[in-house]
mmCIF file of the N, C-alpha and C atoms, coordinates in Angstrom:
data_MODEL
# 
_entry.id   MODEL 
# 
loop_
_atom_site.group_PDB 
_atom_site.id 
_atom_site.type_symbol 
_atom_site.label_atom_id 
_atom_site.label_alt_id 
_atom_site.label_comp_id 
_atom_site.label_asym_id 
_atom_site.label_entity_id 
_atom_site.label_seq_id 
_atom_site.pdbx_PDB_ins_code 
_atom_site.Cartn_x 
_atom_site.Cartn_y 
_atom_site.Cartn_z 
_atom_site.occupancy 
_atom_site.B_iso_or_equiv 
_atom_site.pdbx_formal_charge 
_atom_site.auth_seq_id 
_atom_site.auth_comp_id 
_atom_site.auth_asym_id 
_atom_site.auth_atom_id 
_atom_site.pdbx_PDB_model_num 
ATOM 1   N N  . UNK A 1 1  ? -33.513 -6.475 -7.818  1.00 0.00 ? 1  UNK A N  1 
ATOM 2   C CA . UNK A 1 1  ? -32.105 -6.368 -8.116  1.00 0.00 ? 1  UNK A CA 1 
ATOM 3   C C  . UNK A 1 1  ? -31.713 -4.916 -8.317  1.00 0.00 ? 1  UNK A C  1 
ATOM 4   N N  . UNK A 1 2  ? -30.484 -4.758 -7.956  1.00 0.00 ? 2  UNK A N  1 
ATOM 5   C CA . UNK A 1 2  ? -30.030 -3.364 -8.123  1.00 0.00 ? 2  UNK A CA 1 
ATOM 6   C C  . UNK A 1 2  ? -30.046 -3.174 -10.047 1.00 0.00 ? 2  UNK A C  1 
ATOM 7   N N  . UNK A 1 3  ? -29.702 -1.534 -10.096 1.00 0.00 ? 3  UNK A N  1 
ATOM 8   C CA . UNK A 1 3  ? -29.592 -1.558 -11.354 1.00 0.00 ? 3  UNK A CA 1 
ATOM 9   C C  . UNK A 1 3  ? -28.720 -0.692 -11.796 1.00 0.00 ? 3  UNK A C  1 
ATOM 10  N N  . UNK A 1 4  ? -27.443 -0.528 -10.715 1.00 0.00 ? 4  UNK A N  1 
ATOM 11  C CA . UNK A 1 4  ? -26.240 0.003  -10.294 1.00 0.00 ? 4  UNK A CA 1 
ATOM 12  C C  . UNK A 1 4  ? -24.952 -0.329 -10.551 1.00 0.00 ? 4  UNK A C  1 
ATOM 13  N N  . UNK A 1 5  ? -24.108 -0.232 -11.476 1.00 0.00 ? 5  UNK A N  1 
ATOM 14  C CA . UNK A 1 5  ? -22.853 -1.577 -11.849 1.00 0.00 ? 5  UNK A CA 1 
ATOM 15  C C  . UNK A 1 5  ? -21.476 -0.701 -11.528 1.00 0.00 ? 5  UNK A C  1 
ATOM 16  N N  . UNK A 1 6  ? -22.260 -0.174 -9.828  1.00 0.00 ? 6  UNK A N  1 
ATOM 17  C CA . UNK A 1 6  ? -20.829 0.111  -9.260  1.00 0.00 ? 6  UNK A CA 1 
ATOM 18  C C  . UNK A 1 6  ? -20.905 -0.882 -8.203  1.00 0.00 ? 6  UNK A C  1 
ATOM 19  N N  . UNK A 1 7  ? -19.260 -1.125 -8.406  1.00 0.00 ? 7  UNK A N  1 
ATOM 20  C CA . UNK A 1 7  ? -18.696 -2.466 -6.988  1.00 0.00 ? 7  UNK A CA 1 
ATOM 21  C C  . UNK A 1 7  ? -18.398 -1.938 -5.992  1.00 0.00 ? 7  UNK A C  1 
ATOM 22  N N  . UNK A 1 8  ? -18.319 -2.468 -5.177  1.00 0.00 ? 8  UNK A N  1 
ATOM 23  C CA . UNK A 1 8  ? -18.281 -1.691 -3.620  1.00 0.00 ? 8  UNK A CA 1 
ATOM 24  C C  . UNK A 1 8  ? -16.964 -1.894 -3.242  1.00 0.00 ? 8  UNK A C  1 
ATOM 25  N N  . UNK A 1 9  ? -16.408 -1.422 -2.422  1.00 0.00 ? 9  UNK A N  1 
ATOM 26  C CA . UNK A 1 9  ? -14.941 -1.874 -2.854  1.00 0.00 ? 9  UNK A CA 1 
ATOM 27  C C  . UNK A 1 9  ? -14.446 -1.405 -1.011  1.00 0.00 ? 9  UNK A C  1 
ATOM 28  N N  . UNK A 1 10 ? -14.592 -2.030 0.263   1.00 0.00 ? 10 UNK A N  1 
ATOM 29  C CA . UNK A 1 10 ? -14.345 -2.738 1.488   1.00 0.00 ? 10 UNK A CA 1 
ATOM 30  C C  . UNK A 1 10 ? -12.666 -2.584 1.722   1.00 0.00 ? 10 UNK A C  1 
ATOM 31  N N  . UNK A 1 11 ? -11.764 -2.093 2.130   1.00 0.00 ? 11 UNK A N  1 
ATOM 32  C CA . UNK A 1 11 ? -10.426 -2.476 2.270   1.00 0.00 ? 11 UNK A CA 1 
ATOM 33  C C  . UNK A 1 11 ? -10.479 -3.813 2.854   1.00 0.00 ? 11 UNK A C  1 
ATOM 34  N N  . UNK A 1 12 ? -9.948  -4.576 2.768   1.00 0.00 ? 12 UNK A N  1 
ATOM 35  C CA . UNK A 1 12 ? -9.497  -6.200 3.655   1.00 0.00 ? 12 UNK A CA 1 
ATOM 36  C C  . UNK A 1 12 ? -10.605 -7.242 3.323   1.00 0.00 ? 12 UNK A C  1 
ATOM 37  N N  . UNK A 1 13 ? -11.556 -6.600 2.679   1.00 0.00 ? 13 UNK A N  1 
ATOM 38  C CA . UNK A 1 13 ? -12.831 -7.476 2.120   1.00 0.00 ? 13 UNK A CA 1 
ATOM 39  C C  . UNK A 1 13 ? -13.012 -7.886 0.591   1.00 0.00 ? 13 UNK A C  1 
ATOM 40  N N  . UNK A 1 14 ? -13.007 -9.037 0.299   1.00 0.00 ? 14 UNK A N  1 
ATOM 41  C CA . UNK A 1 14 ? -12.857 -9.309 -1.398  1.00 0.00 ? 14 UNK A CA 1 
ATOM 42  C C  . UNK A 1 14 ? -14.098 -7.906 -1.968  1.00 0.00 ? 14 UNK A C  1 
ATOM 43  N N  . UNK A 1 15 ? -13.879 -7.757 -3.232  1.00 0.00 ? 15 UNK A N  1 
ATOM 44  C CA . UNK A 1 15 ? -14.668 -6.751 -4.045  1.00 0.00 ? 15 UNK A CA 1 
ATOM 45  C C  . UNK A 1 15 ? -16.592 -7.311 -3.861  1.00 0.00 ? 15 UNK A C  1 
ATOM 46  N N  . UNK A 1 16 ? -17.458 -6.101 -3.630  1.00 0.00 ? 16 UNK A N  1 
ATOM 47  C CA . UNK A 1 16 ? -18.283 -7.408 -3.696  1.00 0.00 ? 16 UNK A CA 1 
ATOM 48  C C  . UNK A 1 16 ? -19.271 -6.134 -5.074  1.00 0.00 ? 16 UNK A C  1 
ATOM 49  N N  . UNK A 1 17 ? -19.806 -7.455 -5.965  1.00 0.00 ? 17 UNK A N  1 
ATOM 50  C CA . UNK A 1 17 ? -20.082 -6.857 -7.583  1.00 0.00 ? 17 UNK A CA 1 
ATOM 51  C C  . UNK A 1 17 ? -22.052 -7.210 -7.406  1.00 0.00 ? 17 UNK A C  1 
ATOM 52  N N  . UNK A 1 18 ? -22.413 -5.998 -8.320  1.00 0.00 ? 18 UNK A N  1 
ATOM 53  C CA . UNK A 1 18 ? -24.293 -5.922 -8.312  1.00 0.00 ? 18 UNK A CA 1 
ATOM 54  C C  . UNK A 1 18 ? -23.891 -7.044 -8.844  1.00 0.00 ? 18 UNK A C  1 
ATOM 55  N N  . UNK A 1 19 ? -25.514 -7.737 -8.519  1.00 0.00 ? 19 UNK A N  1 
ATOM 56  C CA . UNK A 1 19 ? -25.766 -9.017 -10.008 1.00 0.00 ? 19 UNK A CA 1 
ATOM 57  C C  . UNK A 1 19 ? -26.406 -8.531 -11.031 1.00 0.00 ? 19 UNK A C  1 
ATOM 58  N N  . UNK A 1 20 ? -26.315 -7.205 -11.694 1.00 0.00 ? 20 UNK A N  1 
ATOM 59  C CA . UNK A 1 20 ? -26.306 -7.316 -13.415 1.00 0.00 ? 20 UNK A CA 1 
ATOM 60  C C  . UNK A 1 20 ? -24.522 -6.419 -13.555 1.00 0.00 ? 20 UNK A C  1 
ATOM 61  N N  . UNK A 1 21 ? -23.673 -6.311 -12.768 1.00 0.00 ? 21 UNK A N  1 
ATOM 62  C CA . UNK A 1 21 ? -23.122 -5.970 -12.817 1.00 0.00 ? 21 UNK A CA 1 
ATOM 63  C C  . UNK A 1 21 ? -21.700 -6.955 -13.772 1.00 0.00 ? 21 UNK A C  1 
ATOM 64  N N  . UNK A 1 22 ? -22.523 -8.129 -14.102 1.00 0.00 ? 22 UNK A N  1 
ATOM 65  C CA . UNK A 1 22 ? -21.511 -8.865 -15.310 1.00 0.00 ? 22 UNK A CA 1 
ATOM 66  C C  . UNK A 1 22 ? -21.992 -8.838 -16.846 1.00 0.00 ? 22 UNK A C  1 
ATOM 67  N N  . UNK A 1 23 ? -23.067 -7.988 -16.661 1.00 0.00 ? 23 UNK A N  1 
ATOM 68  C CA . UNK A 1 23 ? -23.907 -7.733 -18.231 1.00 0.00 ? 23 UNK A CA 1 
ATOM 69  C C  . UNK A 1 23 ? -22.419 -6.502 -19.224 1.00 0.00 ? 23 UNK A C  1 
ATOM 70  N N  . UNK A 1 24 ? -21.729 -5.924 -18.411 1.00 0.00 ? 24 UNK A N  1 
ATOM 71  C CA . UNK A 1 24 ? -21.054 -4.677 -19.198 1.00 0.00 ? 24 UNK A CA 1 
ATOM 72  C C  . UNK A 1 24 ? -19.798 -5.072 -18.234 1.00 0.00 ? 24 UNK A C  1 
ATOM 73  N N  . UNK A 1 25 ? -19.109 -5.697 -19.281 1.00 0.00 ? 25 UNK A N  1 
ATOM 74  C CA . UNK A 1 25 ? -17.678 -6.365 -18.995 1.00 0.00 ? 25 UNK A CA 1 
ATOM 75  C C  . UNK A 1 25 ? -16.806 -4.943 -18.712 1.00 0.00 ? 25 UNK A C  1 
ATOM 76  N N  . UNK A 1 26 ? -16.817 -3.734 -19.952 1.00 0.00 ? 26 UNK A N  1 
ATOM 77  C CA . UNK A 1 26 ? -15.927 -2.854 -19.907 1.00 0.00 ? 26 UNK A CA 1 
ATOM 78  C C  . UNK A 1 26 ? -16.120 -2.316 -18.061 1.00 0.00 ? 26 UNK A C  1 
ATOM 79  N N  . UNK A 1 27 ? -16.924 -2.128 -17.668 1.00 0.00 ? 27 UNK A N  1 
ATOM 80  C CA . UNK A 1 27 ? -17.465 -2.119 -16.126 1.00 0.00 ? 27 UNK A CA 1 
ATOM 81  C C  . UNK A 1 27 ? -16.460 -2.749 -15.111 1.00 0.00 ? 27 UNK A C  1 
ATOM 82  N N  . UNK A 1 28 ? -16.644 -3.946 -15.699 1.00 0.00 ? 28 UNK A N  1 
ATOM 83  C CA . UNK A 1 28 ? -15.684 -4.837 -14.228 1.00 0.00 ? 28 UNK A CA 1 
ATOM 84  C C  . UNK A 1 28 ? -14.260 -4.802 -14.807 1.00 0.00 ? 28 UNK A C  1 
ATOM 85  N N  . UNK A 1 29 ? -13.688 -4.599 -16.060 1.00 0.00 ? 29 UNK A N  1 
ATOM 86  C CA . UNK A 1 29 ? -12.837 -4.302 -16.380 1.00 0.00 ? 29 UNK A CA 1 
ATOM 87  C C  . UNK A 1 29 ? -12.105 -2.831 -15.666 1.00 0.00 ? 29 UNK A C  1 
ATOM 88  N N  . UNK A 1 30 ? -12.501 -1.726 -15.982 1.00 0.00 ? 30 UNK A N  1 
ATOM 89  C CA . UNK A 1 30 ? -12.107 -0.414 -15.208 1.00 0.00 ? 30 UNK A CA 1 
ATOM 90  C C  . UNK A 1 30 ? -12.078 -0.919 -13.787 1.00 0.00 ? 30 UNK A C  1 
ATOM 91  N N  . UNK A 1 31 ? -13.110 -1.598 -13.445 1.00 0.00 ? 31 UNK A N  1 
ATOM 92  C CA . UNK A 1 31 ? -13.255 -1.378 -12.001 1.00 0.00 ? 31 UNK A CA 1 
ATOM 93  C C  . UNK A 1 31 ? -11.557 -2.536 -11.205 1.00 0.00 ? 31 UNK A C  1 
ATOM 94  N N  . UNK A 1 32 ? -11.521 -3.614 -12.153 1.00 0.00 ? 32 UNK A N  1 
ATOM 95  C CA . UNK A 1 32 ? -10.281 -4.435 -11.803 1.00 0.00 ? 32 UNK A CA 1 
ATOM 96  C C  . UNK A 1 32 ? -9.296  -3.653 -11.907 1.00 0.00 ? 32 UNK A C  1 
ATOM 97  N N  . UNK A 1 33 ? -9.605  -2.764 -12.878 1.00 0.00 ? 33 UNK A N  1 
ATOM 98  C CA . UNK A 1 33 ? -7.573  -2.104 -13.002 1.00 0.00 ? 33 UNK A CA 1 
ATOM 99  C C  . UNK A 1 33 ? -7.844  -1.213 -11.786 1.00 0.00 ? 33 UNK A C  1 
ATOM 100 N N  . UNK A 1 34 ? -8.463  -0.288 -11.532 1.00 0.00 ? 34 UNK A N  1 
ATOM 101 C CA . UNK A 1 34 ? -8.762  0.758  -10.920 1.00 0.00 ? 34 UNK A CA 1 
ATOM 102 C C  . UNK A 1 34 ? -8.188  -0.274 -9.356  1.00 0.00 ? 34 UNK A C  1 
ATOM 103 N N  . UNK A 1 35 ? -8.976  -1.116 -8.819  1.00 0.00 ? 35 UNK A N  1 
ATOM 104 C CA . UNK A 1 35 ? -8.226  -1.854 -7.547  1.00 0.00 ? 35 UNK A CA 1 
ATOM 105 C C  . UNK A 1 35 ? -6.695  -2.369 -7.873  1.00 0.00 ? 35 UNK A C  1 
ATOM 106 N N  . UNK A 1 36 ? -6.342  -2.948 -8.803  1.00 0.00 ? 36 UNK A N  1 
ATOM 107 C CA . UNK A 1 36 ? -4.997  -3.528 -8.761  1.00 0.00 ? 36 UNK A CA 1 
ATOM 108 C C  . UNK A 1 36 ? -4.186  -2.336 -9.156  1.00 0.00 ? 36 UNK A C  1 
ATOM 109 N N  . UNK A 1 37 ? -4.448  -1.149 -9.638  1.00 0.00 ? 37 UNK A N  1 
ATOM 110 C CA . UNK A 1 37 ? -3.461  0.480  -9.330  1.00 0.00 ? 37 UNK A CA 1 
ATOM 111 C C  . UNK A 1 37 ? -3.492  0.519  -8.020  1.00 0.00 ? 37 UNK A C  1 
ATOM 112 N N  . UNK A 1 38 ? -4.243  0.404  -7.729  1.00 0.00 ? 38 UNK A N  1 
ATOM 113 C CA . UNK A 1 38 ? -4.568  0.562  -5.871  1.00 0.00 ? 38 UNK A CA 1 
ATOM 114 C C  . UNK A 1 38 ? -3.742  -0.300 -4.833  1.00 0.00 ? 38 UNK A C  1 
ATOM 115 N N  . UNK A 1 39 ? -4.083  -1.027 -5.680  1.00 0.00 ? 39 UNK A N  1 
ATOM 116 C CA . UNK A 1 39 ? -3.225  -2.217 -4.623  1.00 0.00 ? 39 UNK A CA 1 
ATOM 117 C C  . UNK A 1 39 ? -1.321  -1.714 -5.070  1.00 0.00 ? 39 UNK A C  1 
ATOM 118 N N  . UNK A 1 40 ? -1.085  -2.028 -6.499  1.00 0.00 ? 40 UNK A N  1 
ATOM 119 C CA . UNK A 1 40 ? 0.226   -1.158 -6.467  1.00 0.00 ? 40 UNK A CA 1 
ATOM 120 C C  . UNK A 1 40 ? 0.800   0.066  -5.365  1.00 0.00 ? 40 UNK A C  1 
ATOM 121 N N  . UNK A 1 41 ? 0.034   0.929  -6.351  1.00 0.00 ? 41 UNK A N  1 
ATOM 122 C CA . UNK A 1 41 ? 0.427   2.186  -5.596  1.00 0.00 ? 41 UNK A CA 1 
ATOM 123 C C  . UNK A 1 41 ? 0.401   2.081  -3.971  1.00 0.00 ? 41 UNK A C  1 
ATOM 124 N N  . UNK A 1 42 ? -0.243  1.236  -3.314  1.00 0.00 ? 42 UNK A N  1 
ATOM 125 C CA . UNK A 1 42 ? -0.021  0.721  -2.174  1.00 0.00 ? 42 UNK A CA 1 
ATOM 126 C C  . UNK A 1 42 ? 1.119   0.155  -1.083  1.00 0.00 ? 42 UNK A C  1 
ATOM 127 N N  . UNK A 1 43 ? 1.370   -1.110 -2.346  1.00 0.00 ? 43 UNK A N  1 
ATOM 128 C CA . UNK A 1 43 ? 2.544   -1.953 -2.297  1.00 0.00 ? 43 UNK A CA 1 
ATOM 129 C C  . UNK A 1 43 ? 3.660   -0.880 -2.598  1.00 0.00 ? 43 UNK A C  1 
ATOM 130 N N  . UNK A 1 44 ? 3.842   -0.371 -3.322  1.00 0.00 ? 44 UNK A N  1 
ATOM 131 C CA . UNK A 1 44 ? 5.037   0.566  -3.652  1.00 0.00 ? 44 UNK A CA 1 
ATOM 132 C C  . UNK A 1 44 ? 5.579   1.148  -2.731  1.00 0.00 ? 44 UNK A C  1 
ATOM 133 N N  . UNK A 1 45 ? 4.295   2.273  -2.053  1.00 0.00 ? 45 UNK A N  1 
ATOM 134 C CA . UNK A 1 45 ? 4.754   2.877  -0.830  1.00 0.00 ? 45 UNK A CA 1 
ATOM 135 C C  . UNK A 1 45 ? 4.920   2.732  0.179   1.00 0.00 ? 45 UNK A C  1 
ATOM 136 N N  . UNK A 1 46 ? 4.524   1.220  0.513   1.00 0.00 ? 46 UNK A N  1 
ATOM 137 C CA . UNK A 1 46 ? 4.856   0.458  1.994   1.00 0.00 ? 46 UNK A CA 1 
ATOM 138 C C  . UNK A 1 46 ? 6.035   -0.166 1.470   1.00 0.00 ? 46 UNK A C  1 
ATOM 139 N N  . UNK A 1 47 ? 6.396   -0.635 0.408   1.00 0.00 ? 47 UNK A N  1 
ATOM 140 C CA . UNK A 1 47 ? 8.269   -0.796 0.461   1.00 0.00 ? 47 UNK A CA 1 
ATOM 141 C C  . UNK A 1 47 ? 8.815   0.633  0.320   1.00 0.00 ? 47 UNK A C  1 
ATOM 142 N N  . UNK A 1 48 ? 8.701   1.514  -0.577  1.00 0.00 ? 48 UNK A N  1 
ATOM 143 C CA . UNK A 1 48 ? 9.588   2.741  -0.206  1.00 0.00 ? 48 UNK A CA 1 
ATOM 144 C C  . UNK A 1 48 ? 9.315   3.322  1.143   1.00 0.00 ? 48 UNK A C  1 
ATOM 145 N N  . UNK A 1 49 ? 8.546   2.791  2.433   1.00 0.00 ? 49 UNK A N  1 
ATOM 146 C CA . UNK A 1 49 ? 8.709   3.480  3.426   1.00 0.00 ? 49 UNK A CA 1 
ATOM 147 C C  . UNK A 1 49 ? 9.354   2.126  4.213   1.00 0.00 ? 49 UNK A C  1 
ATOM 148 N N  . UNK A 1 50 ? 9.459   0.986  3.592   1.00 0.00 ? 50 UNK A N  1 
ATOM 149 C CA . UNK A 1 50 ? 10.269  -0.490 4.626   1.00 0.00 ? 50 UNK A CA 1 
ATOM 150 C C  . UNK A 1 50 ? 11.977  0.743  3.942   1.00 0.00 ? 50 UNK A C  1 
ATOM 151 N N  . UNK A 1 51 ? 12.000  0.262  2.707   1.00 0.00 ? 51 UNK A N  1 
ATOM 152 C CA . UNK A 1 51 ? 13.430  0.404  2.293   1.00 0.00 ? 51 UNK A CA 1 
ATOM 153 C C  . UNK A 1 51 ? 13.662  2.189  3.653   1.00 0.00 ? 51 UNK A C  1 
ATOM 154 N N  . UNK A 1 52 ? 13.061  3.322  3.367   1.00 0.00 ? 52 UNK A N  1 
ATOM 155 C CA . UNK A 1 52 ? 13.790  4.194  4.411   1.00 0.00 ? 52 UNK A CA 1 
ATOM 156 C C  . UNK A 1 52 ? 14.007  3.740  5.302   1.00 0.00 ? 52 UNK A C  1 
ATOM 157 N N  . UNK A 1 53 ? 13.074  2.911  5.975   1.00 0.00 ? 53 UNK A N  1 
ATOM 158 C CA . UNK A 1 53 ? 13.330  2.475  7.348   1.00 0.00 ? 53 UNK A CA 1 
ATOM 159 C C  . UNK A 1 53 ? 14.639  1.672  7.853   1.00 0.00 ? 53 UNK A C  1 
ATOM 160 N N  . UNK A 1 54 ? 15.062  1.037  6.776   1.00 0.00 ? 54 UNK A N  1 
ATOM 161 C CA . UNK A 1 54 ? 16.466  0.201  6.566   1.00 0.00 ? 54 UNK A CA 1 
ATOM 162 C C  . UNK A 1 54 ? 17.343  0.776  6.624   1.00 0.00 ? 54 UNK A C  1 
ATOM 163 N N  . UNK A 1 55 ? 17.189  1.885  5.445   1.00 0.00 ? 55 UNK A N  1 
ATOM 164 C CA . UNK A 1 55 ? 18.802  3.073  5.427   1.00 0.00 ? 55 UNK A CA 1 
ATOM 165 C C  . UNK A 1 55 ? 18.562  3.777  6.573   1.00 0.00 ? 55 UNK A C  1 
ATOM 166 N N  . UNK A 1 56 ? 17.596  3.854  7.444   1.00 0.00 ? 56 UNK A N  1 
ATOM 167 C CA . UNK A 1 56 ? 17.784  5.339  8.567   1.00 0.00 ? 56 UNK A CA 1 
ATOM 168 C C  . UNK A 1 56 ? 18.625  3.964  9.588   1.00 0.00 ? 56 UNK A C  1 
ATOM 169 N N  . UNK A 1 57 ? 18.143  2.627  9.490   1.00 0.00 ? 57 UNK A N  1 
ATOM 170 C CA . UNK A 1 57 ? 18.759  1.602  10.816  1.00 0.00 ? 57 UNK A CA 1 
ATOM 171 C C  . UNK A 1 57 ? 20.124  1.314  10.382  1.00 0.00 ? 57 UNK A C  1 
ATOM 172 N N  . UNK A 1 58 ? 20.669  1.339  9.434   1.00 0.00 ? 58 UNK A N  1 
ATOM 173 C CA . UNK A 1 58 ? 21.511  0.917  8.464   1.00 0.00 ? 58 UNK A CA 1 
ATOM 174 C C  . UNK A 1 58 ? 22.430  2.213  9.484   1.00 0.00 ? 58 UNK A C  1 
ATOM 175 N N  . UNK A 1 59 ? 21.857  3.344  9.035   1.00 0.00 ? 59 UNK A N  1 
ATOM 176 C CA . UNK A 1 59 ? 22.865  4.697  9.178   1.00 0.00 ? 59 UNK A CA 1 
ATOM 177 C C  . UNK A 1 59 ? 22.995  4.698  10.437  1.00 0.00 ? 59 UNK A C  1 
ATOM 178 N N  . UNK A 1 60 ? 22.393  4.547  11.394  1.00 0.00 ? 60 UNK A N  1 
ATOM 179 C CA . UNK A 1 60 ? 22.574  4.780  12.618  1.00 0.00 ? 60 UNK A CA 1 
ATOM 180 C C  . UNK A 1 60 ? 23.227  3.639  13.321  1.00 0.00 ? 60 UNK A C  1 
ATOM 181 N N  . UNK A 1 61 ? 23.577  2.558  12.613  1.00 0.00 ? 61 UNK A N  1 
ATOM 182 C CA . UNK A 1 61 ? 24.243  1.135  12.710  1.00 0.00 ? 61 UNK A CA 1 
ATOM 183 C C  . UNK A 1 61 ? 25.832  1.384  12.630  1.00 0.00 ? 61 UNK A C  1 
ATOM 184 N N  . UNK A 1 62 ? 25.968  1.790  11.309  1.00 0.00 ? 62 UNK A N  1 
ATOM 185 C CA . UNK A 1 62 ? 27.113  2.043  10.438  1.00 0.00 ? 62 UNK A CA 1 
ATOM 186 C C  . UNK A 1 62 ? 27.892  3.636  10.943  1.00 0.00 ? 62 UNK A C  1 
ATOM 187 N N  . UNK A 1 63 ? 27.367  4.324  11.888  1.00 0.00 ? 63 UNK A N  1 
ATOM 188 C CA . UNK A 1 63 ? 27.551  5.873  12.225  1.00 0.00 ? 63 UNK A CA 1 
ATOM 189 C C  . UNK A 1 63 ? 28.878  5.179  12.942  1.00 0.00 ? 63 UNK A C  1 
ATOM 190 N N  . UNK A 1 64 ? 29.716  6.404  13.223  1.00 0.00 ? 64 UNK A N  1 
ATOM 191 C CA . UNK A 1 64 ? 30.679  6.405  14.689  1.00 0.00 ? 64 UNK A CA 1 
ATOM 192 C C  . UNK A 1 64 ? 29.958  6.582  15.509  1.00 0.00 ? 64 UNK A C  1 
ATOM 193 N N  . UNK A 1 65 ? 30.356  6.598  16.890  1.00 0.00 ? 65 UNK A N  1 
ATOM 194 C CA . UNK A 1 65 ? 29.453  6.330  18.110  1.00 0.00 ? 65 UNK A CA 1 
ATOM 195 C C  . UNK A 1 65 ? 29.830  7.907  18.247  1.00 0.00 ? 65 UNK A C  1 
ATOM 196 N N  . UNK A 1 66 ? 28.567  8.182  18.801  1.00 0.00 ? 66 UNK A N  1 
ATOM 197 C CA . UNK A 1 66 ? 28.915  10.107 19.156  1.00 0.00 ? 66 UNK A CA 1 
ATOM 198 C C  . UNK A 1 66 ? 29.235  9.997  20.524  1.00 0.00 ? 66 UNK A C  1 
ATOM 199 N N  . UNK A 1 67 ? 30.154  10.304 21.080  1.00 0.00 ? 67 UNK A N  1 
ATOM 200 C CA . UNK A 1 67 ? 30.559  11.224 22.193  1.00 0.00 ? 67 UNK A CA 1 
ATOM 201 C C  . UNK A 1 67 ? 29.707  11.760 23.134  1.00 0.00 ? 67 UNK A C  1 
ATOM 202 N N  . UNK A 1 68 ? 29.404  12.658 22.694  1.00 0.00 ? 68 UNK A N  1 
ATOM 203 C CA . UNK A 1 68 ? 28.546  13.467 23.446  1.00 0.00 ? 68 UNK A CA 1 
ATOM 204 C C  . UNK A 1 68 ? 27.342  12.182 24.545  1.00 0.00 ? 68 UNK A C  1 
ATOM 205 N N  . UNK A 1 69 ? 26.948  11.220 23.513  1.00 0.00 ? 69 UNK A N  1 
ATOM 206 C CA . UNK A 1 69 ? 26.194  10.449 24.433  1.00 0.00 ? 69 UNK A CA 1 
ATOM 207 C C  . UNK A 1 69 ? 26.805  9.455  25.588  1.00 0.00 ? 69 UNK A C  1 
ATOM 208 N N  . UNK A 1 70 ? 28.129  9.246  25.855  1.00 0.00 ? 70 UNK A N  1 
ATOM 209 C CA . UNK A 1 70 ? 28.479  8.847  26.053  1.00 0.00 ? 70 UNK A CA 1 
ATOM 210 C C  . UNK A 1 70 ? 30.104  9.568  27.290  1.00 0.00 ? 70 UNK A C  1 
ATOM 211 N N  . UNK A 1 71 ? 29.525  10.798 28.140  1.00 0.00 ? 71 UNK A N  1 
ATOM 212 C CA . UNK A 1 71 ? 30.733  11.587 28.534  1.00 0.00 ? 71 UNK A CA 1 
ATOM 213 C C  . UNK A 1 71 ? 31.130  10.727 28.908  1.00 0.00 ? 71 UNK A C  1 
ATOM 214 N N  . UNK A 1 72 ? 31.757  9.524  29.611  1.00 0.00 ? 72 UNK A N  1 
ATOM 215 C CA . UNK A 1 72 ? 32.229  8.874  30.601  1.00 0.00 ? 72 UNK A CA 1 
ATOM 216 C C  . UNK A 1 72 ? 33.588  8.517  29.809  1.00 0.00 ? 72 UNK A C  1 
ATOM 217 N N  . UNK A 1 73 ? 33.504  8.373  27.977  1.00 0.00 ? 73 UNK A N  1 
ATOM 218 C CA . UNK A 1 73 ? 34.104  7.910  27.745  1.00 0.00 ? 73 UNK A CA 1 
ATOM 219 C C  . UNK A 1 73 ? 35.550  9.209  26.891  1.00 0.00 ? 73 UNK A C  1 
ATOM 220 N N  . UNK A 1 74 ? 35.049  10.516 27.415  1.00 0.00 ? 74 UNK A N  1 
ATOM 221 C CA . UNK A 1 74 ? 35.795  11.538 26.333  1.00 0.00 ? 74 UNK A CA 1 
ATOM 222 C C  . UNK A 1 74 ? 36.971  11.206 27.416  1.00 0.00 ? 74 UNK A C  1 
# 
């Protein structure tokens, strides 16, 4: 057995934990917050980059039509 009570930590793969790695709770404790900050800080910035993506479609929705792209119609 290992004698290592660091978790390995895989993007897209559940956490995978040593087996004495449930002897020292404070252990899997840090190590849970430490992924679910992760996963936040994650989640956060893939909606603050959905939400820009909205206001830039939004703005270019909501704009007057420019001219210039369009000589046929000056």
């Amino acid at each position: 057995m290992s004698t290592s009570n660091v978790a390995t930590f895989i993007p897209n793969d559940p956490p995978a934990y040593s087996a004495d790695a449930a002897t020292v709770p404070v252990s899997n404790i840090l190590e849970l917050r430490y992924m679910i900050s992760l996963l936040h800080a994650h989640t956060r910035d893939a909606f603050v980059n959905c939400e820009t993506r909205l206001a830039s479609i939004r703005s270019a929705v909501d704009a007057p039509p420019s001219y210039r792209l369009y000589p046929s119609l000056q």
